[in-house]
Backbone as ProteinMPNN parsed JSONL, in Angstrom:
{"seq_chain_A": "XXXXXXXXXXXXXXXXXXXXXXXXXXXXXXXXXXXXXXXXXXXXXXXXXXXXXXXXXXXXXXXXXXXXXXXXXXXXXXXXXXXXXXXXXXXXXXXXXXXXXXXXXXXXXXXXXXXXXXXXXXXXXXXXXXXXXXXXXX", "coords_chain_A": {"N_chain_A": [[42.204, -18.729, -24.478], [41.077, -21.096, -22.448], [39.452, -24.352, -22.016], [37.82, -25.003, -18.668], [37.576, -28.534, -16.978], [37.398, -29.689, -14.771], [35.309, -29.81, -13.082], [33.676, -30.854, -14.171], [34.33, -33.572, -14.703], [35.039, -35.124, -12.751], [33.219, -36.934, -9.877], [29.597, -36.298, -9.93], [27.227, -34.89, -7.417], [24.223, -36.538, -7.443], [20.692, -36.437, -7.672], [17.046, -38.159, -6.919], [14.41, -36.515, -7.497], [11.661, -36.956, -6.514], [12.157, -38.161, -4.273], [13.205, -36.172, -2.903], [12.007, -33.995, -2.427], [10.069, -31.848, -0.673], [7.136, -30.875, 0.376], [5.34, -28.466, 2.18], [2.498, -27.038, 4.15], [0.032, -25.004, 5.415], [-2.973, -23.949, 6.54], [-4.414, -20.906, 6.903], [-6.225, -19.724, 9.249], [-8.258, -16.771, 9.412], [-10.71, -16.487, 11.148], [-10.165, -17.545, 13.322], [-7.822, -16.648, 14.157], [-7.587, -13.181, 13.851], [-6.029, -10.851, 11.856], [-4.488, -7.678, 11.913], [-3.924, -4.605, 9.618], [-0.706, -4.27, 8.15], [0.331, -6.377, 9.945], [2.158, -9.054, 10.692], [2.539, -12.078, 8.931], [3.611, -15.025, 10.234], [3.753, -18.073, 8.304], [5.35, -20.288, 7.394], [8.177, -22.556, 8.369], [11.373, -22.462, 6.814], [13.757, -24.565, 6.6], [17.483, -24.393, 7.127], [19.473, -24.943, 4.662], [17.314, -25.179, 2.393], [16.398, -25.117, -0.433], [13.917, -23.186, -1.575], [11.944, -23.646, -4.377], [8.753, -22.535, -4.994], [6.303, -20.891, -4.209], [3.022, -20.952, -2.891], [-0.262, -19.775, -2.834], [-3.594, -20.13, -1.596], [-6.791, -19.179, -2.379], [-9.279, -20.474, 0.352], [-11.367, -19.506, 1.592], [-12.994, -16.592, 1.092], [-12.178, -13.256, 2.063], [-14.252, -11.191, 2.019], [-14.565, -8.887, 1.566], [-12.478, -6.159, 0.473], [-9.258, -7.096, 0.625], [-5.695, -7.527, 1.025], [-2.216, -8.708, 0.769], [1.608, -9.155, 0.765], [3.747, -11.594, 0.223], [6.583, -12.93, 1.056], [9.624, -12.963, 2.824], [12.014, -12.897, 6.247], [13.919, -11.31, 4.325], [13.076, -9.922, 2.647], [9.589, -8.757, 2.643], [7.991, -8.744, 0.647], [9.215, -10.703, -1.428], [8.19, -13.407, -2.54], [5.812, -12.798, -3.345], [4.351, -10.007, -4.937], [1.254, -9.308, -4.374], [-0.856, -10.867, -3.343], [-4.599, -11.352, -3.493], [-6.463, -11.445, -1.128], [-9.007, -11.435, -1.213], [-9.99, -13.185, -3.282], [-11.983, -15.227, -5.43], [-13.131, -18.495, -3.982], [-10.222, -21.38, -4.29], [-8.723, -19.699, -5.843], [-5.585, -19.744, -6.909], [-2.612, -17.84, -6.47], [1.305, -17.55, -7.101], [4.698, -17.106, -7.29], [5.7, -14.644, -9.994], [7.774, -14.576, -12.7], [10.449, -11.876, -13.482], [8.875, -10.207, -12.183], [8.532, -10.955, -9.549], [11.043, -11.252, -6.786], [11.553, -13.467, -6.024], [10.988, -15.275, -8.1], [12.088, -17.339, -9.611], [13.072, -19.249, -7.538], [14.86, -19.223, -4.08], [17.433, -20.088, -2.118], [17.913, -20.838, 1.032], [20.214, -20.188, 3.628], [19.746, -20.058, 5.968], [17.9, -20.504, 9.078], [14.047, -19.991, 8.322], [11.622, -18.11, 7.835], [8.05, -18.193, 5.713], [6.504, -15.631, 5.325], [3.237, -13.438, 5.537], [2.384, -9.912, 4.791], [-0.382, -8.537, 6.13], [-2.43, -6.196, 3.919], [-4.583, -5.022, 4.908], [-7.204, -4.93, 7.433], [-7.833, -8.525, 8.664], [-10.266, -10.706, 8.882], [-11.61, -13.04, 8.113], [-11.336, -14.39, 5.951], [-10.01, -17.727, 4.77], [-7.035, -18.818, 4.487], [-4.769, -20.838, 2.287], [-1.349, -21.822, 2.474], [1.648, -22.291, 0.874], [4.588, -24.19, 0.596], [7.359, -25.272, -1.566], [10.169, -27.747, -1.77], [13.707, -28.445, -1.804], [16.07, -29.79, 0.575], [19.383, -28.739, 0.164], [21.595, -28.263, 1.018]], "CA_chain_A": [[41.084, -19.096, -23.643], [40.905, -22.96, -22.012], [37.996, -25.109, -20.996], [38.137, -26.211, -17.349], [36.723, -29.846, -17.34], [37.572, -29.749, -13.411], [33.901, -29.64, -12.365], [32.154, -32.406, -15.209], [35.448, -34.737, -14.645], [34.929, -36.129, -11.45], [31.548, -37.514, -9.591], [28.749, -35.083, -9.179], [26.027, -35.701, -6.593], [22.785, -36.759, -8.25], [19.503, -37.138, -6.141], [16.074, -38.592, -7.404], [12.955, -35.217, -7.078], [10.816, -37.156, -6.319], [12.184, -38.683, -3.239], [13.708, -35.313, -2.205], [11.838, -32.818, -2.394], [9.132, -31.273, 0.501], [6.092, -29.742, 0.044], [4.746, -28.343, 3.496], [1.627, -26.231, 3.777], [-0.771, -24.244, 6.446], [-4.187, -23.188, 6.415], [-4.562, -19.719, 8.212], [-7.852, -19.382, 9.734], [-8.059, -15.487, 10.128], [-11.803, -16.367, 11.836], [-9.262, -18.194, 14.168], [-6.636, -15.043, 14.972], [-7.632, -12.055, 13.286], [-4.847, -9.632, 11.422], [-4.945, -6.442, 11.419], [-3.127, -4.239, 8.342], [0.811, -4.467, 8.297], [0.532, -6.753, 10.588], [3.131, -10.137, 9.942], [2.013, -13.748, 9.819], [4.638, -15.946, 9.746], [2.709, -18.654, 7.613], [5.714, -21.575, 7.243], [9.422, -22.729, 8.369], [12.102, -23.147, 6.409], [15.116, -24.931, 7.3], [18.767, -24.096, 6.928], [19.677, -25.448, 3.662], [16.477, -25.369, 1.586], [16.504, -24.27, -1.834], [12.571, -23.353, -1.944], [11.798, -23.378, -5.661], [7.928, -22.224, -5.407], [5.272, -20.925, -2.503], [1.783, -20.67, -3.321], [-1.476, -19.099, -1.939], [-4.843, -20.412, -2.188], [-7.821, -18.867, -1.242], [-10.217, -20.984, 0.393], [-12.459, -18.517, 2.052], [-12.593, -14.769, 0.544], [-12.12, -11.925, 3.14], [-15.803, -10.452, 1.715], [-14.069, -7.235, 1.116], [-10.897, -5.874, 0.132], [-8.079, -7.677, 1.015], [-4.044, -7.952, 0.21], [-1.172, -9.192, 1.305], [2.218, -9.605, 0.254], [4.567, -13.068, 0.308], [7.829, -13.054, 1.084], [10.544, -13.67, 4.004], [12.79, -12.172, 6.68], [14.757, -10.258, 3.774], [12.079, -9.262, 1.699], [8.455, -8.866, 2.846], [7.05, -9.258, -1.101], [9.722, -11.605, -2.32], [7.589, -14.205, -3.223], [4.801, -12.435, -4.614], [4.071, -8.67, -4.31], [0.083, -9.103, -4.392], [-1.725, -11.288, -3.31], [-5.915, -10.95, -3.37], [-7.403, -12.87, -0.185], [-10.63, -11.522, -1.06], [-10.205, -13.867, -4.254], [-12.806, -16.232, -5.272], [-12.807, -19.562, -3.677], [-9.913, -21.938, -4.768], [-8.016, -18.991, -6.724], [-4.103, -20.015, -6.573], [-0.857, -17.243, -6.682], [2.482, -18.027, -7.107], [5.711, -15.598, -8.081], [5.579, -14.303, -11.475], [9.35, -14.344, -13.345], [10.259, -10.56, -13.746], [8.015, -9.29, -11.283], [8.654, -10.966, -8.063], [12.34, -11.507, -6.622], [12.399, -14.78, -5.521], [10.358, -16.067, -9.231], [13.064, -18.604, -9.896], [14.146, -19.575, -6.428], [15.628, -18.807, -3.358], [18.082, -20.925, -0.955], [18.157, -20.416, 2.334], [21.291, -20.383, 3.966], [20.04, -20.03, 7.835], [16.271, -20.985, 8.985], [13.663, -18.444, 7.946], [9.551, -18.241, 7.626], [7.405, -17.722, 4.882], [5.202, -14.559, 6.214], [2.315, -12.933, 4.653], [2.577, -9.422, 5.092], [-1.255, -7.872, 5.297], [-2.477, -5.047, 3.286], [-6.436, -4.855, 5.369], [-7.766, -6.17, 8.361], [-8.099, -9.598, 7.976], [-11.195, -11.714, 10.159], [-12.818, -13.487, 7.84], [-10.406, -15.182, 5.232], [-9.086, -18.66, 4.866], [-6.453, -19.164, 3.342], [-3.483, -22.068, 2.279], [0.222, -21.264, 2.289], [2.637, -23.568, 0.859], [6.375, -23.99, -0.248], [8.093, -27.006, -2.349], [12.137, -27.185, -1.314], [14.509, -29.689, -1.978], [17.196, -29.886, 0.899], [20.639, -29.139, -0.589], [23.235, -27.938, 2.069]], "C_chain_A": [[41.01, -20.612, -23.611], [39.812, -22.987, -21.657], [38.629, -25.933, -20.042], [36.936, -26.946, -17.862], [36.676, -29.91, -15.755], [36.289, -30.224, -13.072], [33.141, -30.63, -12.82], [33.433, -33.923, -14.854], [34.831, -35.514, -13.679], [33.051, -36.404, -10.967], [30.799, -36.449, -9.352], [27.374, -35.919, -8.835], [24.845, -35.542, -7.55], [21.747, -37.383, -7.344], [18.171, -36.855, -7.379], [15.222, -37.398, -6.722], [12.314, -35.492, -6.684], [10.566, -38.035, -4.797], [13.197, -37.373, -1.843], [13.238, -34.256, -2.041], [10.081, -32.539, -1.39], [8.541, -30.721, -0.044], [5.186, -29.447, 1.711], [3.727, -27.359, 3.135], [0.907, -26.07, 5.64], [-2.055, -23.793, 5.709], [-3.849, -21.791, 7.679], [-5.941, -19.675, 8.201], [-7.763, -17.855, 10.139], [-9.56, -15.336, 10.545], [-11.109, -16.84, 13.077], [-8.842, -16.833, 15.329], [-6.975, -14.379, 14.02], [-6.728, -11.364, 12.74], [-5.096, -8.317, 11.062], [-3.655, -5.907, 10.218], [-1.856, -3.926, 8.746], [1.0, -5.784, 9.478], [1.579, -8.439, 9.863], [3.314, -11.36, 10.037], [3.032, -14.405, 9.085], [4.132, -17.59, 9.58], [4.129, -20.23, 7.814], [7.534, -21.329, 7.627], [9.834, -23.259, 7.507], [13.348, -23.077, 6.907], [15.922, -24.607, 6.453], [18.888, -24.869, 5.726], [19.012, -25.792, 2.409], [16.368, -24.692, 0.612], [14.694, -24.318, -2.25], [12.697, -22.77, -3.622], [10.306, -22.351, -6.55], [6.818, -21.912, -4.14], [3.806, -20.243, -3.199], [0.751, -19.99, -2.024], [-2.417, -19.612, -2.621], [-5.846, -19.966, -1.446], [-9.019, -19.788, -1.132], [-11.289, -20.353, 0.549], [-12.656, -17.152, 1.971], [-12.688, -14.029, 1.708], [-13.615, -11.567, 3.126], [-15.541, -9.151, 2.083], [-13.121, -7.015, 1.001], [-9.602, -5.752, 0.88], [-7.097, -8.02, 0.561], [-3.443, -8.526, 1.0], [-0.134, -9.422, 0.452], [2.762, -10.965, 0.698], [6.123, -12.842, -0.003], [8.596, -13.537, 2.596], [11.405, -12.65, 5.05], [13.363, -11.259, 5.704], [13.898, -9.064, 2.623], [10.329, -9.494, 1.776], [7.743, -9.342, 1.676], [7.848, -9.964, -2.182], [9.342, -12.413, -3.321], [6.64, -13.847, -3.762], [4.549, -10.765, -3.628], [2.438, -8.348, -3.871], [-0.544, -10.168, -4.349], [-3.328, -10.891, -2.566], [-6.843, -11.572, -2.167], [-8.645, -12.421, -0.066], [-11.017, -12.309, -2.628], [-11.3, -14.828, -4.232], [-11.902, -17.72, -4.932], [-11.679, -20.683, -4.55], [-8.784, -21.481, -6.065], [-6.525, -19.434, -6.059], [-3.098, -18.69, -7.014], [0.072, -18.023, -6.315], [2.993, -16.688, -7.397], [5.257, -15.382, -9.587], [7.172, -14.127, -11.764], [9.165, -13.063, -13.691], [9.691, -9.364, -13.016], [7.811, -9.063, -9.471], [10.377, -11.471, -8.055], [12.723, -12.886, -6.624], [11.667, -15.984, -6.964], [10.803, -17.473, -9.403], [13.796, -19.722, -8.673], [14.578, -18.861, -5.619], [16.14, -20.221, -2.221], [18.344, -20.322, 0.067], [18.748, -20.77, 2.983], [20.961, -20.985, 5.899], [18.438, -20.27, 7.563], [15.757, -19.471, 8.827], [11.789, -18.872, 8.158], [9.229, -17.863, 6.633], [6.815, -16.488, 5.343], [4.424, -13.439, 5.051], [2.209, -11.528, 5.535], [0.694, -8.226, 5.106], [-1.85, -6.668, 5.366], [-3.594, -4.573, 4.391], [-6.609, -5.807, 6.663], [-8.112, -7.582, 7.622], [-8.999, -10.503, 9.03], [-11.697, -12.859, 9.607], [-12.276, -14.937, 7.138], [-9.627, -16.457, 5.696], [-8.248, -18.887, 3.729], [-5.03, -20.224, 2.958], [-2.189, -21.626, 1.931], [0.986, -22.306, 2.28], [3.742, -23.459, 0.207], [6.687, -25.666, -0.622], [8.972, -26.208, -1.969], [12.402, -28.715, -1.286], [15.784, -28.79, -0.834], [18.917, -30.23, 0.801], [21.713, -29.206, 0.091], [23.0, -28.452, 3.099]], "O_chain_A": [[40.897, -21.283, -24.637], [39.149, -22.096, -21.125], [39.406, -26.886, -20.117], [35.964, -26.644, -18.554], [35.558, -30.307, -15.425], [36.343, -31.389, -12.677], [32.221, -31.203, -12.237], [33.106, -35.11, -14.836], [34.148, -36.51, -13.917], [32.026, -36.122, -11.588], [31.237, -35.595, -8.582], [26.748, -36.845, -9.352], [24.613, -34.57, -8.269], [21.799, -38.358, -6.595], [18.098, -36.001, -8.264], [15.292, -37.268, -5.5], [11.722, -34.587, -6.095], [9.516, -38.429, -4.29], [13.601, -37.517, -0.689], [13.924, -33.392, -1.497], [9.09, -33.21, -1.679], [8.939, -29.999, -0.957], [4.477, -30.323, 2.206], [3.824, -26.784, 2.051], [1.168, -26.719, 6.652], [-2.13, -23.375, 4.554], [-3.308, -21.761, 8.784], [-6.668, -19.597, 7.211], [-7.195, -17.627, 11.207], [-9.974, -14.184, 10.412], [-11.66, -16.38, 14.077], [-9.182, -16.355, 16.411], [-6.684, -14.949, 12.969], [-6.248, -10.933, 13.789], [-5.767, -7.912, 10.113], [-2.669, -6.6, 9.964], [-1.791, -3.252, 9.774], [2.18, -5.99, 9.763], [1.573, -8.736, 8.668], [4.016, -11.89, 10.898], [3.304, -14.421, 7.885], [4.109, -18.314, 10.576], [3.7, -21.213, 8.419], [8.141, -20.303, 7.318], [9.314, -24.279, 7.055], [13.953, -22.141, 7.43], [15.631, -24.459, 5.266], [18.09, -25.799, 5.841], [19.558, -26.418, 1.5], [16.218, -23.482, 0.779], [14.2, -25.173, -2.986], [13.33, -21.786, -4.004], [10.29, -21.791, -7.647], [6.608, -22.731, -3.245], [3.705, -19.216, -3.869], [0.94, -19.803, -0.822], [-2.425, -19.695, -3.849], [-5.979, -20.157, -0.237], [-9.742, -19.999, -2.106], [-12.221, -20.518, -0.238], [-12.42, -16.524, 3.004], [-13.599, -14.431, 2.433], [-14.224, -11.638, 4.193], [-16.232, -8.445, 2.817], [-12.43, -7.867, 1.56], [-9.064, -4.822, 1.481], [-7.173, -8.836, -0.357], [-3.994, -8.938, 2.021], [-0.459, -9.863, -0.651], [2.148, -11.485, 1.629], [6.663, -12.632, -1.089], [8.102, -14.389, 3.335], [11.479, -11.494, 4.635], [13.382, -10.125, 6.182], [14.097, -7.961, 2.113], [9.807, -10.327, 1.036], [6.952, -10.283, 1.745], [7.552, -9.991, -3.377], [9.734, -12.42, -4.488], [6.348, -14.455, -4.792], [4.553, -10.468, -2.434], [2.202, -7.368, -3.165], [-0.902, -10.582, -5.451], [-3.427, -10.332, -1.474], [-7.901, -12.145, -2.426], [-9.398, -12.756, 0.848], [-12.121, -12.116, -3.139], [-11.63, -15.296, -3.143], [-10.771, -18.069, -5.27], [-12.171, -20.989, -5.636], [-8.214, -22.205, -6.881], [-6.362, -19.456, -4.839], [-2.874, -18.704, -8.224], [-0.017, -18.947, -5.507], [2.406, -15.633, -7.634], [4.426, -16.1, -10.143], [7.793, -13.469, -10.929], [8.075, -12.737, -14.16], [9.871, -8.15, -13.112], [7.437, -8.212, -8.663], [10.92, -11.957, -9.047], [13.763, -13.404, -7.03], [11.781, -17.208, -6.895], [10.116, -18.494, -9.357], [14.646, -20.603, -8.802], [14.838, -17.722, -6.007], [15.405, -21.063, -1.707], [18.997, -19.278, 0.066], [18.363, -21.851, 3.428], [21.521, -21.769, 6.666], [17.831, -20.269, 6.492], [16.31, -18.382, 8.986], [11.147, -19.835, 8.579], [9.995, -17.0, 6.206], [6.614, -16.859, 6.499], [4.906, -12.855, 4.08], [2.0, -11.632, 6.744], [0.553, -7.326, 4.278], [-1.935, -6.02, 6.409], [-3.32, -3.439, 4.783], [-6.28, -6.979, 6.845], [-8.507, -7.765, 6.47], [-8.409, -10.994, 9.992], [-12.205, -13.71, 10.337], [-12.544, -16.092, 7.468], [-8.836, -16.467, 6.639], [-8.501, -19.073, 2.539], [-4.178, -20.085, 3.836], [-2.096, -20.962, 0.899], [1.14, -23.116, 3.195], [3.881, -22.666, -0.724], [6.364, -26.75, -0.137], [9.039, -24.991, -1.801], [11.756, -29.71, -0.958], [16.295, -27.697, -1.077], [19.554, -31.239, 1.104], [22.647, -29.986, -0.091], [23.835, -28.433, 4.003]]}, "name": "protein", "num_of_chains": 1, "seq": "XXXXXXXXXXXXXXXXXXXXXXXXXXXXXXXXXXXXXXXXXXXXXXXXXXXXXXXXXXXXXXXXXXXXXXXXXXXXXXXXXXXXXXXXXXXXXXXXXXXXXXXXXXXXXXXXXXXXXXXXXXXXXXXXXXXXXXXXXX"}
């Protein structure tokens, strides 16, 4: 058994986080456009080459009755999180959970795609914030 060095030998690209990396976001007003249940809001673009690392939900404005939704993408409706509460109290944040949601650790996206919130309940009432960090790699 050998160690390749092939890969640490030569130059590898190195880029500063803090000058590369995106954080985009949306408010959905569903007093705005209304959703009804299954219905599929495509909440944020991402471009061809983005390695999103993390996509949050915040509720600003609770539904005022029982309300879900999942978070995920073209390949997987509940990638990014299987449950989220948008009848949460004001200012409550989700994210993935490691173990529980698919995309916990990451996903890169090869071709452009959307965030989309997939939801469980009519939705009229609820505001709520949708956001992704991504560093552009490819």
């Amino acid at each position: 058994m050998g160690t390749i060095t092939t890969f640490v030998t030569g130059k590898q690209e190195q880029k500063k986080l803090g000058n590369d990396y995106v954080f985009v976001s949306v408010l959905l007003d569903f007093t705005v456009k209304a959703g009804a249940a299954g219905d599929v809001v495509q909440a944020l673009k991402i471009p061809a080459g983005a390695l999103v690392d993390e996509v949050f939900c915040v509720v600003k404005t609770a539904q005022g009755a029982t309300c879900t939704a999942t978070v995920g993408d073209g390949d997987a409706a509940a990638g990014w999180d299987a449950s989220v509460n948008l009848n949460a109290a004001a200012n409550t944040t989700t994210s993935a959970l490691e173990g529980t949601d698919a995309y916990a650790v990451g996903k890169y996206y090869a071709s452009a795609d959307t965030i989309d919130l997939v939801l469980g309940h009519t939705t009229d009432a609820a505001k709520i914030y949708v956001a992704a960090r991504y560093a552009m790699i490819g």
